[in-house]
N, C-alpha and C positions, 0 to 999 in steps of 0.2 A: 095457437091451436090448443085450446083443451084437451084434456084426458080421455075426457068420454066422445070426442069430436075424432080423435087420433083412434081410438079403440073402436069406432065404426068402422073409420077408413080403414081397418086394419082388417077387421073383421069382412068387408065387402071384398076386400083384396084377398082372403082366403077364399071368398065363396069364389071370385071370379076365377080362381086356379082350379079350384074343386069341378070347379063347372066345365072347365076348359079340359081336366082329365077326364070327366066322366064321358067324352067322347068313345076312349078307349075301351068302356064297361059296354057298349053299345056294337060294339064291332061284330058282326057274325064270327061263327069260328071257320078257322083256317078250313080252308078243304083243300090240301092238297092236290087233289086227282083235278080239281077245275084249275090251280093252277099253273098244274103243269102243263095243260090240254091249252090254255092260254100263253104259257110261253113257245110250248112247241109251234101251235098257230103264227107266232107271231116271226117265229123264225123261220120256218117257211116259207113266210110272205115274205122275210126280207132280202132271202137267199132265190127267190126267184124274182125277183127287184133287181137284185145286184145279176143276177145272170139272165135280164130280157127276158123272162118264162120260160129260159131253157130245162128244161126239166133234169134232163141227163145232169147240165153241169150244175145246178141246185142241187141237187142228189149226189152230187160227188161230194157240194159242201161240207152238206149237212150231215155227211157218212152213211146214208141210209142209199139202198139199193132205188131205182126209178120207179119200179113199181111198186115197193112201199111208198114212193113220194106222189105219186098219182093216187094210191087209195087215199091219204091224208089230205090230197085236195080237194077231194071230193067229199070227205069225213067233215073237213072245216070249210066247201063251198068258198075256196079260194079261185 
């Protein structure tokens, strides 16, 4: 392999790294507040999964009182 054959290849091989980071310059920025409203959701659903839809013992889980956990399923249309 030549000089100028290796200094392509080398050169294609940066832009492919370059190319492959610049996903990360594309990222929206964080928003917090969605994703915590995302993991709360998610925990919810899993704590009323593990306890049949019982709401009480879900809300015992997840330390929140029943009927803050009944407003949240209704918040998140669980």
């Amino acid at each position: 392999m030549g000089i100028s054959t290796y200094m392509n290849f080398e050169q294609n091989e940066q832009q492919a790294l370059w190319d492959a980071l610049s996903y990360f310059d594309n990222v929206e920025q964080l928003n917090l507040p969605n994703e915590l409203e995302a993991l709360e959701r998610s925990r919810i659903h899993d704590a009323l999964i593990n306890h049949k839809n019982n709401r009480s013992k879900a809300a015992s889980e997840l330390g929140i009182g029943r009927t803050l956990l009944i407003h949240k399923i209704k918040k998140y249309d669980l």
